[in-house]
N, CA, C and O atoms as a Maestro MAE file, in Angstrom:
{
 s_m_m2io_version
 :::
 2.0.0
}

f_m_ct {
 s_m_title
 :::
 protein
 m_atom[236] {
  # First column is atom index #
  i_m_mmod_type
  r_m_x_coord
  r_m_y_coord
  r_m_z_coord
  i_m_residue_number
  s_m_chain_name
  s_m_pdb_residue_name
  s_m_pdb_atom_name
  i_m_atomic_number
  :::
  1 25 87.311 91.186 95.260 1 A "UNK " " N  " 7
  2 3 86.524 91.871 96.275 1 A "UNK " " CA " 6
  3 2 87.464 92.310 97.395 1 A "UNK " " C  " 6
  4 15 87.937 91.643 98.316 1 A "UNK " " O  " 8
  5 25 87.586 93.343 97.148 2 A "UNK " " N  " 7
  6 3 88.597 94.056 98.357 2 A "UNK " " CA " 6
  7 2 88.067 94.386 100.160 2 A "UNK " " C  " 6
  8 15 88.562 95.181 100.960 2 A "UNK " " O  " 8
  9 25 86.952 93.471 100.330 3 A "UNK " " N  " 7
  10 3 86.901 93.476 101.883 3 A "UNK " " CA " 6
  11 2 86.525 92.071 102.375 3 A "UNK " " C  " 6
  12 15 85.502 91.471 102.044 3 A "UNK " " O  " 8
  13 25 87.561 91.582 103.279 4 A "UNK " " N  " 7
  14 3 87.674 90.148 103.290 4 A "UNK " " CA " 6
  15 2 87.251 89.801 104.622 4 A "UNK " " C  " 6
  16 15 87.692 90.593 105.455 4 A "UNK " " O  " 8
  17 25 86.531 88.865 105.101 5 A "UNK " " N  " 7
  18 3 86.330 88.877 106.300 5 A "UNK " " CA " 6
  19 2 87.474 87.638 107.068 5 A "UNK " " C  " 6
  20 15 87.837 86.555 106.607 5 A "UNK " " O  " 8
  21 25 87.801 88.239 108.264 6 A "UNK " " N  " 7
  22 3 89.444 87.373 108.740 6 A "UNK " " CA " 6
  23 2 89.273 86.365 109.797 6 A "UNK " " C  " 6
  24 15 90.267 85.981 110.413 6 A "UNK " " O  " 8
  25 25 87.861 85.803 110.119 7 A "UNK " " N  " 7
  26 3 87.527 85.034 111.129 7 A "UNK " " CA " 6
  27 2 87.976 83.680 110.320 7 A "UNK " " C  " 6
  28 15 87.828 83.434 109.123 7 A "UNK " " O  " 8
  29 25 88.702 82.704 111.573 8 A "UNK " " N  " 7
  30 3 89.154 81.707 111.033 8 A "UNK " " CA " 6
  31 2 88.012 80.891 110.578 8 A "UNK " " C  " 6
  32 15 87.031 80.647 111.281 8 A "UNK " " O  " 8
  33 25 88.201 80.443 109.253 9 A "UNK " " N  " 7
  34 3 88.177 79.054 108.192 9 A "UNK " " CA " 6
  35 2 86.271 79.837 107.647 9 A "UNK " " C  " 6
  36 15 85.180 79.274 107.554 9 A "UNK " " O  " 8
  37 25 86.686 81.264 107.418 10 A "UNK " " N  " 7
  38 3 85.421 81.861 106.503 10 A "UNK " " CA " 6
  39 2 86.226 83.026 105.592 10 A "UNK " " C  " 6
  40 15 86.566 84.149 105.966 10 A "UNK " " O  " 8
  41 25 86.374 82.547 104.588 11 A "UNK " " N  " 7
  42 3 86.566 83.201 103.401 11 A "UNK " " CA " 6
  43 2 86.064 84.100 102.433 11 A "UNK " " C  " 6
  44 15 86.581 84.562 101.416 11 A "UNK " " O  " 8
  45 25 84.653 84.298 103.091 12 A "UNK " " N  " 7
  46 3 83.984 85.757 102.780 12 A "UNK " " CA " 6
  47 2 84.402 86.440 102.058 12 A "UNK " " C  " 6
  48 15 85.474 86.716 102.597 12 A "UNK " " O  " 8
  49 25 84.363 87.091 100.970 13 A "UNK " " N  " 7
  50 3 84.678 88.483 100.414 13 A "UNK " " CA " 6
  51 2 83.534 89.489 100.147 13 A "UNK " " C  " 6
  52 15 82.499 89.061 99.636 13 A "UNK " " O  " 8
  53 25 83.652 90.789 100.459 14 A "UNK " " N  " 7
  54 3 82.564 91.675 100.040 14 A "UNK " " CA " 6
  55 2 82.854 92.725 98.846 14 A "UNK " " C  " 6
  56 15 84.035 93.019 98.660 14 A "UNK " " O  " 8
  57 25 82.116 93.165 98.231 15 A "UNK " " N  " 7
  58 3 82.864 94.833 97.365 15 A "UNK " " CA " 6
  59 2 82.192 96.315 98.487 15 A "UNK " " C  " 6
  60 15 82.318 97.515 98.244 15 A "UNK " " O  " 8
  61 25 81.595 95.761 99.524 16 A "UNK " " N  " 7
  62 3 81.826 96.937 100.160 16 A "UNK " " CA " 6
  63 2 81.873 96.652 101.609 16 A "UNK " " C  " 6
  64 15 81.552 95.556 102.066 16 A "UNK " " O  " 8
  65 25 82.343 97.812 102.447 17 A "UNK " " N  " 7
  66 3 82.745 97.585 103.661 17 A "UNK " " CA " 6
  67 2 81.520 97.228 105.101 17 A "UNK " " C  " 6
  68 15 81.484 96.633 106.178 17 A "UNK " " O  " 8
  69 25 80.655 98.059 104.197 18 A "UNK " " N  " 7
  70 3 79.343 97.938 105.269 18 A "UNK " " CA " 6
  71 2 78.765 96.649 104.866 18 A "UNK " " C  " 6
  72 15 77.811 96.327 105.574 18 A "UNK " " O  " 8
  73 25 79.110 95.694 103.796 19 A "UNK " " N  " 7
  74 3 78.428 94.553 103.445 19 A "UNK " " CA " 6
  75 2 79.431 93.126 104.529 19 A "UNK " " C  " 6
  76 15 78.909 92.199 105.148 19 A "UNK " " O  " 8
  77 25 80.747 93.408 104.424 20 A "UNK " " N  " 7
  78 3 81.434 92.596 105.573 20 A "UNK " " CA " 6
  79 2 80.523 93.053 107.088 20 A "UNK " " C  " 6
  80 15 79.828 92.222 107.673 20 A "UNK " " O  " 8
  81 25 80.632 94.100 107.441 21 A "UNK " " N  " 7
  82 3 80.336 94.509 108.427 21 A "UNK " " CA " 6
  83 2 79.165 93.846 109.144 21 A "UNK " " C  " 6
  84 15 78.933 93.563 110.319 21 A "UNK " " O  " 8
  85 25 78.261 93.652 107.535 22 A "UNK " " N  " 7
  86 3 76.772 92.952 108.621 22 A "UNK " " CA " 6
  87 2 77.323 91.681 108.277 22 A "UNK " " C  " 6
  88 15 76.796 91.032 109.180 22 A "UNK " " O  " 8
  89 25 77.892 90.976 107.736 23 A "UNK " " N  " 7
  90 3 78.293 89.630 107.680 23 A "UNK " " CA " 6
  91 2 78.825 88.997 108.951 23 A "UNK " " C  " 6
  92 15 78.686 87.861 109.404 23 A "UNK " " O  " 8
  93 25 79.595 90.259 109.474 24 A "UNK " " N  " 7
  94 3 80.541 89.692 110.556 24 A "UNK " " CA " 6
  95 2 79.587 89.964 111.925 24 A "UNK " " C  " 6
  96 15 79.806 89.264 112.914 24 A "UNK " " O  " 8
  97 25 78.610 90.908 111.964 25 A "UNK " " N  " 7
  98 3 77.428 91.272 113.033 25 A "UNK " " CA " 6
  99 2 76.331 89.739 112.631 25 A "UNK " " C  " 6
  100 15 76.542 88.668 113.201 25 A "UNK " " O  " 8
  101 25 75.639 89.844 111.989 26 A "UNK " " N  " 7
  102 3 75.132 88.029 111.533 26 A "UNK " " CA " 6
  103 2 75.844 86.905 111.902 26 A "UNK " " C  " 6
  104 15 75.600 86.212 112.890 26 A "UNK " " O  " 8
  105 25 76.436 86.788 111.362 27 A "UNK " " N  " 7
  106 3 77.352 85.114 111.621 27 A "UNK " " CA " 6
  107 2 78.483 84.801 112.310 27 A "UNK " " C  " 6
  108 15 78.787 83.609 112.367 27 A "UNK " " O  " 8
  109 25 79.474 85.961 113.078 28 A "UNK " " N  " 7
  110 3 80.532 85.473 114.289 28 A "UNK " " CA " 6
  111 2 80.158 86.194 115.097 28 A "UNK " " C  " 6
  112 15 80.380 85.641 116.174 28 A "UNK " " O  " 8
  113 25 79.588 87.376 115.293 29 A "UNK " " N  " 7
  114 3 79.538 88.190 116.709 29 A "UNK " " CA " 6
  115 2 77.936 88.047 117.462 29 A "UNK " " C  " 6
  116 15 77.568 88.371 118.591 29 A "UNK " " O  " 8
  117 25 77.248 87.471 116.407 30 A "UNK " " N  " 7
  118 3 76.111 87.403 117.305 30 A "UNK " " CA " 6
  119 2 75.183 88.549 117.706 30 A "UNK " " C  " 6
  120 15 74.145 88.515 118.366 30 A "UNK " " O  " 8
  121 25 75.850 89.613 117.114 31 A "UNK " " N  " 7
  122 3 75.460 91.054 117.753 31 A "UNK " " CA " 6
  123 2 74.223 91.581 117.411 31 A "UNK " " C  " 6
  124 15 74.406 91.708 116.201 31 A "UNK " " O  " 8
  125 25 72.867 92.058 117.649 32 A "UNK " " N  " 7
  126 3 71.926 92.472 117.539 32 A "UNK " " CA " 6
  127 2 71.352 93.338 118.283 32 A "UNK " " C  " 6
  128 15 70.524 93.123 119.167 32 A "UNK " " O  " 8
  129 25 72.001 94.829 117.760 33 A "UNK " " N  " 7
  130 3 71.683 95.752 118.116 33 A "UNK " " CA " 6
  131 2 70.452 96.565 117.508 33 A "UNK " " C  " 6
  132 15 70.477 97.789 117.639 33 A "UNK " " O  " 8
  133 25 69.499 96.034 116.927 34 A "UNK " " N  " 7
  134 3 68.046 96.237 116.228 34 A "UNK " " CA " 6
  135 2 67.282 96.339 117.557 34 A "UNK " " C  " 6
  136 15 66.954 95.154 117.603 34 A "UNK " " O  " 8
  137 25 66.683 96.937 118.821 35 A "UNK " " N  " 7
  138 3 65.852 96.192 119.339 35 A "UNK " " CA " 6
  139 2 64.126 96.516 118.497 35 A "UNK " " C  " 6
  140 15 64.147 97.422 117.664 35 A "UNK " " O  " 8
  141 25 62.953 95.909 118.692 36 A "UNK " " N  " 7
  142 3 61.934 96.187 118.428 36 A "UNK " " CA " 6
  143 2 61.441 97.454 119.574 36 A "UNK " " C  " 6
  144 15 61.587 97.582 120.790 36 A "UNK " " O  " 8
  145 25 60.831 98.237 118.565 37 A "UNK " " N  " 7
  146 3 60.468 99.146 119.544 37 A "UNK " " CA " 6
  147 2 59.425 99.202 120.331 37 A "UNK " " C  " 6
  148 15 59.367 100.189 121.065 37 A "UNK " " O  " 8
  149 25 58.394 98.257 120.405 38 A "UNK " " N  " 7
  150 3 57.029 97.641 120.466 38 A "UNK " " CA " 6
  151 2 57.444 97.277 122.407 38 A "UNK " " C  " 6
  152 15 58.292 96.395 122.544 38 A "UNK " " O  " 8
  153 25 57.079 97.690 123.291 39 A "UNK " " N  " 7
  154 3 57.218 97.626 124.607 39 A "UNK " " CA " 6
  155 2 56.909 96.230 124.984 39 A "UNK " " C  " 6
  156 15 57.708 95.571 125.650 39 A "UNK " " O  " 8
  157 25 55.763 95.752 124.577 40 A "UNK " " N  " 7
  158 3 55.431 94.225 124.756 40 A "UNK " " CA " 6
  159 2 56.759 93.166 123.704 40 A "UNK " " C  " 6
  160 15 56.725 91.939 123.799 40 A "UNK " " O  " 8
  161 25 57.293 93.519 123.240 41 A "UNK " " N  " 7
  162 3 58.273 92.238 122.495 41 A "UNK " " CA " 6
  163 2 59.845 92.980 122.561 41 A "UNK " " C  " 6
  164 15 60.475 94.035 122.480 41 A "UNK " " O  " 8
  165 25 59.904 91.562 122.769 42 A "UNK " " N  " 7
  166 3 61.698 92.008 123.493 42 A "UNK " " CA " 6
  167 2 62.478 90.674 122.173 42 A "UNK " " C  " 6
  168 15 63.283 89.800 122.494 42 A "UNK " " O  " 8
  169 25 61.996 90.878 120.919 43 A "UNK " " N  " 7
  170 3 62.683 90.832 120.149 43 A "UNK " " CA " 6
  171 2 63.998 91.433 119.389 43 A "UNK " " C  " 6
  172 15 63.632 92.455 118.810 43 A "UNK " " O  " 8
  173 25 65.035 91.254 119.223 44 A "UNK " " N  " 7
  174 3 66.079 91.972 118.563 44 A "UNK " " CA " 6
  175 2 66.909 91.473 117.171 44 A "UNK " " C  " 6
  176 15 67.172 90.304 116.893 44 A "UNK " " O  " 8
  177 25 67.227 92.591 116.427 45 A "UNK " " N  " 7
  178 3 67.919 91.503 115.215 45 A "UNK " " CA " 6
  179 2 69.175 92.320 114.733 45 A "UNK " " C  " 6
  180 15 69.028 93.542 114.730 45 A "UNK " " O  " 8
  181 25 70.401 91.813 114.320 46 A "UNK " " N  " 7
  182 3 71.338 91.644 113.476 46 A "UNK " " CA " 6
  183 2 71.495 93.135 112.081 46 A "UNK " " C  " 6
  184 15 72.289 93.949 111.611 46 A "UNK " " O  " 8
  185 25 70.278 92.706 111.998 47 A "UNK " " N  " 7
  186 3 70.181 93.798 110.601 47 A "UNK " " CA " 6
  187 2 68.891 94.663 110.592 47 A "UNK " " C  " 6
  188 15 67.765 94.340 110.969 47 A "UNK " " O  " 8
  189 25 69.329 95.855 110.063 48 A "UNK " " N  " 7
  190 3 68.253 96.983 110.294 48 A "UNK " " CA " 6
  191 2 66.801 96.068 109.422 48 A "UNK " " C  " 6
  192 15 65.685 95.739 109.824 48 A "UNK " " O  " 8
  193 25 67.365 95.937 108.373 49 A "UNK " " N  " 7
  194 3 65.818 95.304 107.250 49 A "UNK " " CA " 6
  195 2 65.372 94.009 107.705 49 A "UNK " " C  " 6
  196 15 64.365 93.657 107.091 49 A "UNK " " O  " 8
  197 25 65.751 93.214 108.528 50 A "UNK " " N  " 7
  198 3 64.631 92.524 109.231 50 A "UNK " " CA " 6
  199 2 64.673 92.915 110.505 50 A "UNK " " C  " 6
  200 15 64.577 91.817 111.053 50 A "UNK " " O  " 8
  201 25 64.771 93.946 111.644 51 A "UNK " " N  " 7
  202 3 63.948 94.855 112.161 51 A "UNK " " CA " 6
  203 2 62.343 95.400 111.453 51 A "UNK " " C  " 6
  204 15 61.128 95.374 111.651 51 A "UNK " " O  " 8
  205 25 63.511 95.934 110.408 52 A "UNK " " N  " 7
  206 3 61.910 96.801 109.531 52 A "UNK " " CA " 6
  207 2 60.474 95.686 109.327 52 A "UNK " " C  " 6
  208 15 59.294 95.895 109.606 52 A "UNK " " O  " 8
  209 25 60.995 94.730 108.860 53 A "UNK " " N  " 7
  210 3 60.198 93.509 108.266 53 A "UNK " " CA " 6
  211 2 59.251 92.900 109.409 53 A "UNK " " C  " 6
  212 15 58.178 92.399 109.074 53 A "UNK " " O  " 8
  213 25 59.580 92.934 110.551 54 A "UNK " " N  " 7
  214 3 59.489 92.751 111.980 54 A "UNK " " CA " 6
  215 2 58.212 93.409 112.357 54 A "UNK " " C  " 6
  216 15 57.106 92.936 112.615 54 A "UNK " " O  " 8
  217 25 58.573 94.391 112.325 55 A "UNK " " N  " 7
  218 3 57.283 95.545 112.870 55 A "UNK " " CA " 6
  219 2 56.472 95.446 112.045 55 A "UNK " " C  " 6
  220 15 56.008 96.586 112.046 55 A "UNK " " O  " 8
  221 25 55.870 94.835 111.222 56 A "UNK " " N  " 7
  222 3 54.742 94.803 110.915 56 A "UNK " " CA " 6
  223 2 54.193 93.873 110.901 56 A "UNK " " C  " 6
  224 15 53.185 93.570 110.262 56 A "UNK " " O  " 8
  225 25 55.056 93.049 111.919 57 A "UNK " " N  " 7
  226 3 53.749 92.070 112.750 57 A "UNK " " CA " 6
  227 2 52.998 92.640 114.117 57 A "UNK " " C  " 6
  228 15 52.351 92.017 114.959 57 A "UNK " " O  " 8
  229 25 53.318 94.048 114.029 58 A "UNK " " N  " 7
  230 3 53.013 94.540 115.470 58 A "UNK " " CA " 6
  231 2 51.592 95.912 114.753 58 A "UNK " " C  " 6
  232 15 51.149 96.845 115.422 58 A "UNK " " O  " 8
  233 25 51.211 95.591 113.342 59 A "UNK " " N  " 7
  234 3 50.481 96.614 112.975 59 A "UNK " " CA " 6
  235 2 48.902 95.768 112.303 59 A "UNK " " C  " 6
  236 15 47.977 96.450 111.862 59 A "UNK " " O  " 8
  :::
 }
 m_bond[235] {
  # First column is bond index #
  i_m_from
  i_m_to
  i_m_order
  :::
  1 1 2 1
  2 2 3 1
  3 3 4 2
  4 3 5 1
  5 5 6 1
  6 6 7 1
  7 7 8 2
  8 7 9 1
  9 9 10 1
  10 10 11 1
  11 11 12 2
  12 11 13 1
  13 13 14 1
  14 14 15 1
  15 15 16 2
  16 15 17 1
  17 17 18 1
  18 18 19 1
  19 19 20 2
  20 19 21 1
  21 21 22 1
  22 22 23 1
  23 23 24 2
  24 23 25 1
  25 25 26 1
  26 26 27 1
  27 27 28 2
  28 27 29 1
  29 29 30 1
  30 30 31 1
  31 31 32 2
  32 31 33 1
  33 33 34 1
  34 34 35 1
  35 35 36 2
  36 35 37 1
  37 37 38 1
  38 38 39 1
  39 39 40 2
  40 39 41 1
  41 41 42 1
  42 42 43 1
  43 43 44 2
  44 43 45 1
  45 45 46 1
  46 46 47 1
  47 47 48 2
  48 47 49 1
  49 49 50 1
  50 50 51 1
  51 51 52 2
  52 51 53 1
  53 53 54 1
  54 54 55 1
  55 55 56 2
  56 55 57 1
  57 57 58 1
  58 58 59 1
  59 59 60 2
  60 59 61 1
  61 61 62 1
  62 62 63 1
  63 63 64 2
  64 63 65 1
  65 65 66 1
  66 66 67 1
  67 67 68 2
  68 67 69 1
  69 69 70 1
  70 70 71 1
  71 71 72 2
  72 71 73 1
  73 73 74 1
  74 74 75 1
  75 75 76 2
  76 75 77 1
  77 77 78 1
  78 78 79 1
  79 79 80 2
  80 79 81 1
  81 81 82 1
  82 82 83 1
  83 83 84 2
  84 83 85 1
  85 85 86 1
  86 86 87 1
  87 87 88 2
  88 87 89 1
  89 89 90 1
  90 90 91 1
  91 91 92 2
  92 91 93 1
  93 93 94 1
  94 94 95 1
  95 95 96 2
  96 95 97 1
  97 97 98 1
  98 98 99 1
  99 99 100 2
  100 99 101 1
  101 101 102 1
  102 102 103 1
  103 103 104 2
  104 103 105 1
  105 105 106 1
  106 106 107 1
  107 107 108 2
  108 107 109 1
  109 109 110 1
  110 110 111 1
  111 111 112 2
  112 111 113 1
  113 113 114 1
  114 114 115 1
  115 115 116 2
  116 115 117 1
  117 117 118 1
  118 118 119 1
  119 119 120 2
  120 119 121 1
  121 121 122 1
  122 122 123 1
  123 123 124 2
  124 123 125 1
  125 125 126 1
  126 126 127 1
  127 127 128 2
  128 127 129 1
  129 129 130 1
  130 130 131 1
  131 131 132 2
  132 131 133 1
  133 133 134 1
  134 134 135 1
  135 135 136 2
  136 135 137 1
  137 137 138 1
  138 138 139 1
  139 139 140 2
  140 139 141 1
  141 141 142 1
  142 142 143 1
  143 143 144 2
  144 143 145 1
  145 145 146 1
  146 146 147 1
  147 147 148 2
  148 147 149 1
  149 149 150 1
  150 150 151 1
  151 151 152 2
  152 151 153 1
  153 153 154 1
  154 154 155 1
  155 155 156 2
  156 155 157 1
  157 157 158 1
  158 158 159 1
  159 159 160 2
  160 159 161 1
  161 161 162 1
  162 162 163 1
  163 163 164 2
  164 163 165 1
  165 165 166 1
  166 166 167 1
  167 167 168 2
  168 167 169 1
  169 169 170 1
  170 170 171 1
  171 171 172 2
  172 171 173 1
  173 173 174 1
  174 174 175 1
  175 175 176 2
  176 175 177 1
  177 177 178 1
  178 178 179 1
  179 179 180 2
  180 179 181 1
  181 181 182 1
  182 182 183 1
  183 183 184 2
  184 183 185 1
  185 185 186 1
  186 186 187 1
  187 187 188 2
  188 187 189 1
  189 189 190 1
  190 190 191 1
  191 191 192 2
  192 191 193 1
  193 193 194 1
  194 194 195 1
  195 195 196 2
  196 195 197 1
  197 197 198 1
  198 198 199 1
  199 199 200 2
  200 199 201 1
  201 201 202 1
  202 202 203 1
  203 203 204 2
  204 203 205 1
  205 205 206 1
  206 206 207 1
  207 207 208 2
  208 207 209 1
  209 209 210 1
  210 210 211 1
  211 211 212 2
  212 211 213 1
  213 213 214 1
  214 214 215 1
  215 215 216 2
  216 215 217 1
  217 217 218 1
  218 218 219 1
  219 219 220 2
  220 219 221 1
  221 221 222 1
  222 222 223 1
  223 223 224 2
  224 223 225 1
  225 225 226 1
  226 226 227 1
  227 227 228 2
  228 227 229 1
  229 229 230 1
  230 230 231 1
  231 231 232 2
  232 231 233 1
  233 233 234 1
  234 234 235 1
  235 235 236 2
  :::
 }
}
């Protein structure tokens, strides 16, 4: 698997680049740039498909 993720003592490998990418947005950076778009919930997530999964607790 030619995309490796380089955070110390995680050995990760992916076969594609956007698959490290949410690995490394999920589990070292913390980053969750999803917000809900729903004005009343100030929920946010990591990955677009549980965003998606999300909003339809708002329907």
């Amino acid at each position: 698997r030619p995309f490796t993720c380089d955070y110390p003592s995680c050995s990760r490998s992916f076969k594609r680049a956007e698959h490290l990418k949410r690995h490394v947005r999920s589990l070292h950076t913390k980053e969750k740039p999803y917000l809900c778009p729903e004005p009343s919930c100030k929920k946010a997530f990591s990955r677009s498909d549980n965003l998606n999964q999300h909003t339809k607790v708002h329907k």
